[in-house]
N, CA, C and O of each residue as an XYZ file, in Angstrom:
324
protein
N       7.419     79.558    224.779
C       6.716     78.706    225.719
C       5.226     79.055    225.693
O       4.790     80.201    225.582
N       4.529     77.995    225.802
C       2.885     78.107    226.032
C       2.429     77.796    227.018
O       3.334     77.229    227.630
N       1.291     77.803    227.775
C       0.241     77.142    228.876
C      -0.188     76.114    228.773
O      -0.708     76.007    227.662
N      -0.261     75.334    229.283
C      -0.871     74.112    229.041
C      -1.949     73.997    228.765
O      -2.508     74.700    229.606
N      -3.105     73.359    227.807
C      -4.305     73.689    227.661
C      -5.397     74.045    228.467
O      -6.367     74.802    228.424
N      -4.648     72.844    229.562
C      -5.680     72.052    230.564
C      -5.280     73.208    231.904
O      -5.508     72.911    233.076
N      -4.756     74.331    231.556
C      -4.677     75.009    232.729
C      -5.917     76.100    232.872
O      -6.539     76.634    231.954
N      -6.107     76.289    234.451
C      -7.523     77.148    234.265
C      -6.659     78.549    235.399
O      -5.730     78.411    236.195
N      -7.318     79.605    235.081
C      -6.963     80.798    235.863
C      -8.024     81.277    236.339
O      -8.997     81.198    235.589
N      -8.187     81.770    237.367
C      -9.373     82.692    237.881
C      -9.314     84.222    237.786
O      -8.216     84.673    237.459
N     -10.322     85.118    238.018
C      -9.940     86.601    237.951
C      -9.345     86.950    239.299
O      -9.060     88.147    239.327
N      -9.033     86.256    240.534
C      -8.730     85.994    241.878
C      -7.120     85.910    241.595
O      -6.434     86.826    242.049
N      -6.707     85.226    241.122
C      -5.742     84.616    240.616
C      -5.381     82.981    240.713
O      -4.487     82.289    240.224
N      -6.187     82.789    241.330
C      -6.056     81.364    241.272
C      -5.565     80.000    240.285
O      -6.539     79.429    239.795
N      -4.611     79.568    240.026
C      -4.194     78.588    238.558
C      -4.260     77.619    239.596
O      -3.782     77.483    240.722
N      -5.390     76.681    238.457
C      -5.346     75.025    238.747
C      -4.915     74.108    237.379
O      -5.131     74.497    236.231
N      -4.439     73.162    237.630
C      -3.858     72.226    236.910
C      -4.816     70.920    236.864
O      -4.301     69.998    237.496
N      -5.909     70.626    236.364
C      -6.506     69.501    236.660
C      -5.960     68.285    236.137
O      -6.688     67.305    236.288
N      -4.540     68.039    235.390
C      -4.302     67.056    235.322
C      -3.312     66.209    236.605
O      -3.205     64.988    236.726
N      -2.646     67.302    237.494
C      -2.480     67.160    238.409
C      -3.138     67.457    239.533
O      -2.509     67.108    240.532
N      -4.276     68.025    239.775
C      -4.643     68.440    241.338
C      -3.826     69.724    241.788
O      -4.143     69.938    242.959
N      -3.110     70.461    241.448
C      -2.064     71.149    241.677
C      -2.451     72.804    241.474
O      -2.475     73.309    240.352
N      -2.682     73.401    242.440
C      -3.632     74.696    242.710
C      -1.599     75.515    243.305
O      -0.602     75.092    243.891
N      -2.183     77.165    242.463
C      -0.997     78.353    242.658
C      -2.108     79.259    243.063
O      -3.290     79.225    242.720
N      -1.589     79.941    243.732
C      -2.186     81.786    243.610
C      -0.997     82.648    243.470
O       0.049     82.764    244.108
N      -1.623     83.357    242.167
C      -0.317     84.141    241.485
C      -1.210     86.100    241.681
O      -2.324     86.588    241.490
N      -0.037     86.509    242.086
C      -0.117     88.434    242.041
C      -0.851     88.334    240.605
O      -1.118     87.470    239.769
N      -1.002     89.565    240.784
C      -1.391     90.604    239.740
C      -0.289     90.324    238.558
O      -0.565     89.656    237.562
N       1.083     90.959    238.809
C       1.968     90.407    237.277
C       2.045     89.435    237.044
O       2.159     89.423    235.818
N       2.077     88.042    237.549
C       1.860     86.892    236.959
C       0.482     86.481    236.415
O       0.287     85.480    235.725
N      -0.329     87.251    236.752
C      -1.649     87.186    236.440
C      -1.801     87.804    234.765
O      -2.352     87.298    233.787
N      -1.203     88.854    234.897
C      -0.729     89.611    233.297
C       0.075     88.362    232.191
O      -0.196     87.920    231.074
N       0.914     88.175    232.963
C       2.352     87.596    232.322
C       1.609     86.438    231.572
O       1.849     86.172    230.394
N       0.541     85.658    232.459
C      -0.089     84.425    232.152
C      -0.680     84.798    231.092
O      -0.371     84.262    230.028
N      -1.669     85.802    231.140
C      -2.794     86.085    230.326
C      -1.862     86.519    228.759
O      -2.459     86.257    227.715
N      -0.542     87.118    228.652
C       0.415     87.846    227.654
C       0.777     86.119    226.844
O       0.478     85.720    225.719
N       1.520     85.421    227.975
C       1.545     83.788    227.329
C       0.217     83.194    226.705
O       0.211     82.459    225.718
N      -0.870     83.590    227.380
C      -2.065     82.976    226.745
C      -2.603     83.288    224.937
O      -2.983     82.709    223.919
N      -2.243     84.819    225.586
C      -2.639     85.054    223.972
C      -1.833     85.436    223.057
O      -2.115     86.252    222.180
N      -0.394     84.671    223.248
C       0.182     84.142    221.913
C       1.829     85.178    221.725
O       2.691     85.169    220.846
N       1.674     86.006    223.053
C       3.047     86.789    222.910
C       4.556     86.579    223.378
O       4.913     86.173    224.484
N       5.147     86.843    222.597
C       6.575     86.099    223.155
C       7.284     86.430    224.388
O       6.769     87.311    225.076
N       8.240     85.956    224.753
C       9.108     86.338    225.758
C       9.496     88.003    225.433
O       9.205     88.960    226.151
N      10.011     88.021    224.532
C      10.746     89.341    224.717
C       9.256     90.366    224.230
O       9.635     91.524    224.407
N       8.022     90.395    223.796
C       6.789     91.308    223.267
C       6.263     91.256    225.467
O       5.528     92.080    226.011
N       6.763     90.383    225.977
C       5.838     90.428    227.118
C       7.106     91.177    228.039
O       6.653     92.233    228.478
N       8.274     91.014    228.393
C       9.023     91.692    228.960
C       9.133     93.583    228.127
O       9.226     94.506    228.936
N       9.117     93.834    227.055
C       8.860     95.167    226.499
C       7.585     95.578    227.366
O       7.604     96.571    228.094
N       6.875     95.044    227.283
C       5.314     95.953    227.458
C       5.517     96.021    228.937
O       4.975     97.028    229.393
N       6.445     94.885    230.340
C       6.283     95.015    231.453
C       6.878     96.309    231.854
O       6.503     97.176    232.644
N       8.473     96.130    230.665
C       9.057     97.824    231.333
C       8.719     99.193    230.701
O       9.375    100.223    230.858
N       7.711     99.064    230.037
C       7.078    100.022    229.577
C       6.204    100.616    230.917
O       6.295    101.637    231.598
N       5.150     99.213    230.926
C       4.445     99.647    231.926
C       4.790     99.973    233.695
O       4.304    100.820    234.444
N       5.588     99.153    233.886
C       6.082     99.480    235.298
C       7.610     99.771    235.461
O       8.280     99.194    236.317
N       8.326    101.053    234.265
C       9.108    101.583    234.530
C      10.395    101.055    235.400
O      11.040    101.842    236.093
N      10.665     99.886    235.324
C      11.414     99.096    235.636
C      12.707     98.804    234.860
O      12.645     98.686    233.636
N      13.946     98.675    235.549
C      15.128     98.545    234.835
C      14.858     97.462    233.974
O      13.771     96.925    234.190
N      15.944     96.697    232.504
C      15.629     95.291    232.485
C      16.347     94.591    233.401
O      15.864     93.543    233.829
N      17.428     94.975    233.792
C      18.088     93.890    235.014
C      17.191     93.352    235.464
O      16.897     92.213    235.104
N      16.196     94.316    236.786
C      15.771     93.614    237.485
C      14.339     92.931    237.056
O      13.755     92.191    237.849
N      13.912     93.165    236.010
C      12.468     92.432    234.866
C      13.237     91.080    234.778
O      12.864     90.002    235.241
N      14.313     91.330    234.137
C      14.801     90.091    233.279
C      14.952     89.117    234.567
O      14.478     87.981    234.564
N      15.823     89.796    235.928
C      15.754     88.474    236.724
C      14.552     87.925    237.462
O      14.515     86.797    237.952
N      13.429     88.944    237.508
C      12.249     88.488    238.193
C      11.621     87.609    237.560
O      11.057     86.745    238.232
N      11.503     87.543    235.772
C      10.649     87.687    234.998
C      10.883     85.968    234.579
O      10.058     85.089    234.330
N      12.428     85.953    234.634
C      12.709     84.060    234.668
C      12.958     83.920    235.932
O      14.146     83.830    235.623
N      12.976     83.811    237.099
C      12.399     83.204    238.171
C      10.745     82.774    237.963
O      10.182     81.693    238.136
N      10.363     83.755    237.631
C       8.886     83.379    237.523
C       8.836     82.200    236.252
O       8.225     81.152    236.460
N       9.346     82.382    235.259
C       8.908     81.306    234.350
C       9.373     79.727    234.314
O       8.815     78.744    233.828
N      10.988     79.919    235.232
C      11.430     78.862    235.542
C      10.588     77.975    236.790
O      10.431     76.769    236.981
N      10.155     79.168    237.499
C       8.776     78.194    238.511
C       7.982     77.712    237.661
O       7.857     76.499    237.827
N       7.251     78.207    236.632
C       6.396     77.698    236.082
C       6.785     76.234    235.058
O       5.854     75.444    234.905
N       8.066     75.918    234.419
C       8.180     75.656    234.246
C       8.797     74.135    234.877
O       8.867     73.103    234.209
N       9.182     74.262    236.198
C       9.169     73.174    237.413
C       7.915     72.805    237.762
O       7.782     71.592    237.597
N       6.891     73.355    238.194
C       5.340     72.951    237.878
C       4.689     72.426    236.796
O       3.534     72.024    236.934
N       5.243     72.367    235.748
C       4.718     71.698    234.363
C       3.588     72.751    234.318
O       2.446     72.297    234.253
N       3.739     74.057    234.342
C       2.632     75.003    233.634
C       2.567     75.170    232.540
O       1.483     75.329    231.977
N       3.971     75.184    231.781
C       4.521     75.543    230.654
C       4.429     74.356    229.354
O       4.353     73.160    229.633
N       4.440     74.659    228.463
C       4.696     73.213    227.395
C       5.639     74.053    226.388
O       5.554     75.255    226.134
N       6.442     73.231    225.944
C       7.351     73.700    224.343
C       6.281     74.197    223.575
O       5.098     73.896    223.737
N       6.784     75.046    222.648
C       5.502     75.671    221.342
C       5.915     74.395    220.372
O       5.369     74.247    219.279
């Protein structure tokens, strides 16, 4: 999965969608997660590096980690590669 082109992020966290009008404010790990999708890394290169970094089971990565993408993906954040 990719970002949509037309999506903008702030260092705040702020994601706007200007083809919809459609404003998120995302934490800090979605703020990562976004920036990991942005520059070109896969699902499983971006879940490695999360439980690396925050020592986290995968159970509970894996279920946080698609909640989060399945939101994004109900928002039309996401596009097919």
């Amino acid at each position: 999965m990719k970002i949509k082109e037309s999506i903008a992020i702030s260092e705040s966290g702020f994601m706007f969608d200007p083809s919809t009008g459609d404003s998120f404010s995302l934490n800090q790990t979605g703020k990562e997660i976004l920036a990991f999708l942005k520059s070109g890394k896969s699902e499983e290169e971006i879940k490695e590096i999360m439980i690396e970094k925050y020592e986290i089971d995968n159970f509970t990565l894996e279920h946080n980690f698609y909640d989060f993408m399945e939101m994004l993906k109900t928002f039309n954040v996401l596009t097919a590669e």
